[in-house]
Every structure is written in structure tokens, then in C-alpha cells.
C-alpha positions as CSV (number, residue, x, y, z in Angstrom):
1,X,138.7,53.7,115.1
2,X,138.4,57.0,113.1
3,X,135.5,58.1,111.4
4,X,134.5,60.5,109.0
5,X,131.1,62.1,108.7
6,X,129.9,64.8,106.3
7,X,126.3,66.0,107.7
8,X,124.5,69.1,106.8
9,X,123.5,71.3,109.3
10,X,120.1,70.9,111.2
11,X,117.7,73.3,111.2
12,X,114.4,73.0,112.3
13,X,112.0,75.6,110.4
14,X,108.6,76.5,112.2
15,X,105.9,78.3,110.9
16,X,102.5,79.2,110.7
17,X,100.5,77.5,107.4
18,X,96.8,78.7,106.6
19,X,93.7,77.5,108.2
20,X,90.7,77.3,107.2
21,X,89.2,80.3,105.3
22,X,92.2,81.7,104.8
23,X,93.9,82.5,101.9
24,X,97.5,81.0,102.8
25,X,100.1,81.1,105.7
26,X,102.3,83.4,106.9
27,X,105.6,84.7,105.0
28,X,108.4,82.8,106.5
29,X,112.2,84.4,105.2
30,X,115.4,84.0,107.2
31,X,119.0,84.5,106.5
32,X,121.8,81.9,105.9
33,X,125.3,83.3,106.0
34,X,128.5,80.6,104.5
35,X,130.9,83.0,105.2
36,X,132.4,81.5,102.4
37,X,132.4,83.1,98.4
38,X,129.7,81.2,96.8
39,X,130.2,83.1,93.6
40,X,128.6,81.1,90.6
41,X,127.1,78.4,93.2
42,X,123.7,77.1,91.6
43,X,121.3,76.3,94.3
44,X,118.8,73.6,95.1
45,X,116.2,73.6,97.5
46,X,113.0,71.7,99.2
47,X,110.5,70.9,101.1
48,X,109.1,66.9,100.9
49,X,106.8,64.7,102.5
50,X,108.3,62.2,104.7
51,X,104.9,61.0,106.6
52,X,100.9,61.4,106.1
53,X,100.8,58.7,109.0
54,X,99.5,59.5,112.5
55,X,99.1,62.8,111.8
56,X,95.7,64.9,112.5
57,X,94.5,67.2,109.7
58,X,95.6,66.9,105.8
59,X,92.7,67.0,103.4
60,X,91.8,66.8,99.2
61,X,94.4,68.6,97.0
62,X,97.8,68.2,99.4
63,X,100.8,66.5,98.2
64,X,100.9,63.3,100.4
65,X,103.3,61.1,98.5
66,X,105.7,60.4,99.9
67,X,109.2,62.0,99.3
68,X,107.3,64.1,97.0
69,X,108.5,67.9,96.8
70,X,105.8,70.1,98.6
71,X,107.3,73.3,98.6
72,X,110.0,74.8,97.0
73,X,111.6,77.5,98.8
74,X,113.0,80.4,96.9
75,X,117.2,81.1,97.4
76,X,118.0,84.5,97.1
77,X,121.8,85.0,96.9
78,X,122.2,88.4,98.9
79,X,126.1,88.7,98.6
80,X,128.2,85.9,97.0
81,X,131.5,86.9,98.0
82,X,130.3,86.8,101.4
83,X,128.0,83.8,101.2
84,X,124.9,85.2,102.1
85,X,121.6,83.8,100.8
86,X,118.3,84.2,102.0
87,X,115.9,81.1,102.8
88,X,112.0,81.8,102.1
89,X,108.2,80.6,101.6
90,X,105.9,83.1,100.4
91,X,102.1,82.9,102.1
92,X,100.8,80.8,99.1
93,X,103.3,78.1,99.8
94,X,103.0,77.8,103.2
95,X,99.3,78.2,103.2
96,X,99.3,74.8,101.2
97,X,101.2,72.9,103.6
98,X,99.3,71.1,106.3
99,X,100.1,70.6,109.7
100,X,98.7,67.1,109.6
101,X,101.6,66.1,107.1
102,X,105.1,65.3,108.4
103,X,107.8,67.1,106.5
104,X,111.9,67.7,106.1
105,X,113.4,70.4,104.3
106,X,117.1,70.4,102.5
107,X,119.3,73.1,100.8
108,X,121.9,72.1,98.8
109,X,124.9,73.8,96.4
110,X,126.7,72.6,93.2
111,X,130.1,74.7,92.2
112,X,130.7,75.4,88.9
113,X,132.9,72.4,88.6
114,X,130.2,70.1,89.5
115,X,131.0,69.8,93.4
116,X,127.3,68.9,95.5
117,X,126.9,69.5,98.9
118,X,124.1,69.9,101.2
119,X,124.6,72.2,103.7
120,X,121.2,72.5,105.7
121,X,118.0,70.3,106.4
122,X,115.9,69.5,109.1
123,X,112.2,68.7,109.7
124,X,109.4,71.1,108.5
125,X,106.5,71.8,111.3
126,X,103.8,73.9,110.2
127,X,102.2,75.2,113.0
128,X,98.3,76.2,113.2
129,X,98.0,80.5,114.9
């Protein structure tokens, strides 16, 4: 029997997150290309808790609901016609995500006449130097 599926990509995004003493993570930034125009696209983006269970670490002052947005990362659109974005986390918002907490991360488009898709998520690990 036929199926149909419509899946965003997955992509795993690893990175270091502060420890203790320190004043944040590292900068994580990487590039997305559509190769598609994405002229006028308005873009949505995040990173959410999905676990707090079985997980060393965590601690006061961390988002631990769950589903609750963590992180938001910034979208920079580098060339629309092209479809080429950038994906990143400055050093503050990694630095306030724990390794102990289990996380997934989406990225998601709407056109200008109100078409959503997500095109990219995947699970979050945050990893300790």
C-alpha cells in the first residue's frame, strides 16, 4: 500500500555548554542551504526540553518543563534567492543549557501565503569540554 510521509530533516546539533565558573558555552553557527528562493519566508526556530529524567547534572535556574522552549536560535537569512540561512547559539545561550537535560531542536518556515513547514530538527546534546 502507498504511503506518504512528510519529515523534516534530522540533524543532530552537538556542542559544548558552560561549566562551572564559566561564563557561558561556546558559539555554535552552521550553515543551511534550501537551494530553493525563500524570498519573504518568516522563520521559526527552537530549542525545547523533551526530558529532565535520568539525566546527571541540571541544577536551580534551568528551564526543565517539559516542551518548554530553552533556547531560541537566531536565523540569519544569508541569501534568499538562494536559500541560504545561517543556524546559531551565541555563548550565553548555550552556556544555559545543561547537559543533564534532554533536548530536540526544530526549524520551521511559513510563505507569505501562509504555507508551514518544518524542514530540520533533531535532538540537542550539549556536551561538557
Amino acid at each position: 500500500m502507498p504511503t506518504f510521509s512528510q519529515l523534516p530533516g534530522d540533524l543532530t546539533v552537538t556542542f559544548v555548554g558552560g561549566t562551572i565558573g564559566s561564563a557561558g558555552g561556546d558559539e555554535v553557527n552552521f550553515p543551511i542551504d534550501l537551494d530553493v528562493d525563500c524570498t519573504g519566508y518568516a522563520w521559526t526556530a527552537g530549542i525545547y526540553v523533551v526530558s529532565t529524567a535520568g539525566f546527571a547534572g541540571g541544577g536551580s535556574g534551568l528551564v526543565t518543563t517539559i516542551g518548554a522552549i530553552a533556547a531560541t536560535p537566531t536565523i540569519t537569512v544569508t541569501n534568499a534567492a538562494n536559500g541560504l540561512l545561517t543556524w546559531g547559539l551565541n555563548e550565553t545561550q548555550t552556556g544555559a543549557l545543561s547537559s543533564g537535560i534532554k533536548y530536540r531542536h526544530f526549524l520551521r518556515y511559513q510563505t507569505s501565503a501562509g504555507f508551514t513547514r518544518t524542514i530540520v530538527s533533531g535532538d540537542v546534546i550539549v556536551k561538557a569540554p
